[in-house]
C-alpha positions in Angstrom: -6.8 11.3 0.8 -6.6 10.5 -2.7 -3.3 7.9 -1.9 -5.5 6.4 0.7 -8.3 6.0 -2.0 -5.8 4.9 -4.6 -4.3 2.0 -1.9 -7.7 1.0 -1.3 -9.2 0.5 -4.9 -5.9 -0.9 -6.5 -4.3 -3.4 -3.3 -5.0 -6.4 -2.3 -6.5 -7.3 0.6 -4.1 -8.0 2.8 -2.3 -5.4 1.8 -5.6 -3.2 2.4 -5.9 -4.4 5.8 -2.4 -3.8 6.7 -2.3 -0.4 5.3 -5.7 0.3 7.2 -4.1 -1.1 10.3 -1.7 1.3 9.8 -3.3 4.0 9.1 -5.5 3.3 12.6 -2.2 3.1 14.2 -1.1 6.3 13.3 -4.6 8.1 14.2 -5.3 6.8 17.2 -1.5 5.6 18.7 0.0 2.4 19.0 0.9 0.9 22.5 4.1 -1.2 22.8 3.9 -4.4 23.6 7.1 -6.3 23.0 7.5 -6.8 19.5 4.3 -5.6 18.6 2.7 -2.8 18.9 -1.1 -2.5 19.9 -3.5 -0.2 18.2 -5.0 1.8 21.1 -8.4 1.8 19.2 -10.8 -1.8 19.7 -11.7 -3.3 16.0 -13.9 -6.3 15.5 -13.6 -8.0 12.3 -16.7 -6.6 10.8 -15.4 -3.0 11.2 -12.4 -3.5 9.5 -14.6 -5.1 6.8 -16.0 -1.9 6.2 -13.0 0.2 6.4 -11.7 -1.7 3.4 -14.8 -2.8 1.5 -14.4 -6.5 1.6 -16.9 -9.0 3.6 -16.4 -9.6 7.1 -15.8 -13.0 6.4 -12.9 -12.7 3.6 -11.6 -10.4 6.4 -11.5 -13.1 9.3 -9.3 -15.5 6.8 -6.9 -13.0 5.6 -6.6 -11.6 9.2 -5.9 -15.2 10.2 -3.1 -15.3 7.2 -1.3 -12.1 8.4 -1.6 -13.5 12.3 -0.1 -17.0 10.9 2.5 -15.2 8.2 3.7 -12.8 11.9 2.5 -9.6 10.8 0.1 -8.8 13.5 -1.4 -10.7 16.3 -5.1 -10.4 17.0 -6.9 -11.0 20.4 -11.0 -9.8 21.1 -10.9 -6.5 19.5 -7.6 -6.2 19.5 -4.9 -5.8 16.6 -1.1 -5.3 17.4 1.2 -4.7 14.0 4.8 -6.5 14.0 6.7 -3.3 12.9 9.7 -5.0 12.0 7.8 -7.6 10.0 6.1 -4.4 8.2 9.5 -3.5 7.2 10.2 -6.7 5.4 7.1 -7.2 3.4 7.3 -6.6 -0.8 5.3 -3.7 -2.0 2.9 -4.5 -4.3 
């Protein structure tokens, strides 16, 4: 818990969002769905605003980023994570 709390103070956002979309993933199971792989959980915008403390709307734009940079792919309330993408981002 405290690395979860540490990622969330100290990251960025994106980096908060993709380590809560993980972390979703993980907890509730990921469905494959070609080279992404769907969190089997729904998630609107605002509720991933909350899961890492930002506003809903600094949320929608980085979520847009991460769609546009290929990390995930969003859909109504759905998020799927590009695992191999994942693999390739720099830790910050």
């Amino acid at each position: 818990m405290s690395q979860l709390t540490q990622h969330l103070a100290l990251g960025n956002l994106h980096d908060k969002i993709l380590h809560a979309l993980m972390r979703l993933g993980k907890d509730f199971g990921l469905i494959s769905a070609g080279e992404f792989d769907k969190i089997n959980f729904p998630l609107s915008h605002q509720e991933i605003a909350h899961l890492v403390g930002a506003s809903r709307e600094s949320v929608t734009i980085a979520l847009q980023e991460l769609a546009k940079e290929g990390f995930i792919s969003t859909g109504f309330r759905t998020v799927c994570i590009h695992k191999g993408k994942l693999l390739e981002r720099p830790a910050t």
